[in-house]
N, C-alpha and C positions, 0 to 999 in steps of 0.2 A: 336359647339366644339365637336370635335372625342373620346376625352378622350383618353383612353391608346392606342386606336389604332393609334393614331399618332406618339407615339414612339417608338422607336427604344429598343427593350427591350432583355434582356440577361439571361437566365435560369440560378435559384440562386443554382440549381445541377449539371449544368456540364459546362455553360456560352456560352450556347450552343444560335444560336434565335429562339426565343419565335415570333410565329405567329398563327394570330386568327382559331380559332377553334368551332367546335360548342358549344353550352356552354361555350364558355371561350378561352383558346389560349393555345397551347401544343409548344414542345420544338422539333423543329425540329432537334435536337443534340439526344438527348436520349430517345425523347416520353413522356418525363414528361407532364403530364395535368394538369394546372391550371384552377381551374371555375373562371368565374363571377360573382359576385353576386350585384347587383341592379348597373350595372354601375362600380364597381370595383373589378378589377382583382385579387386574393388574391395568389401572386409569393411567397410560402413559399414551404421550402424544407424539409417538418421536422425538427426536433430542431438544424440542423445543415443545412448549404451553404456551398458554394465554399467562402474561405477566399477572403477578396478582400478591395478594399479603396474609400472612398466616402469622395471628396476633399471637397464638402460641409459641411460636418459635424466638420472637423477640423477648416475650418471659424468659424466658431459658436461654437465650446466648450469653449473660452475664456470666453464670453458673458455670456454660460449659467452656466460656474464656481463659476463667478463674483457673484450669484445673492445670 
């Protein structure tokens, strides 16, 4: 299994692609560099991203309301 390099991935500072890099995978949109560290990829943008919607996570806020 490839892990992260099999995905298709999108810079959480300008949604720019994200492709491998040494140490890790930089943002072909703005230059941002993200490392790797032991197999996973750590895509943080300082305490703030690019606004955005993750349809998985609204599946699942019922479930984790419920609990």
């Amino acid at each position: 299994m490839g892990g992260w390099r099999e995905l298709s991935l999108a810079c959480p500072a300008c949604r720019g692609e994200v492709a491998e890099a040494p140490g890790g995978a930089a943002c072909r949109g703005c230059g941002a560099v993200y490392p790797e560290d032991d197999g996973t990829l750590r895509l943080v943008a300082g305490r703030r991203g690019v606004p955005g919607f993750d349809p998985h996570f609204f599946a699942t806020l019922r479930a984790v309301e419920d609990r």
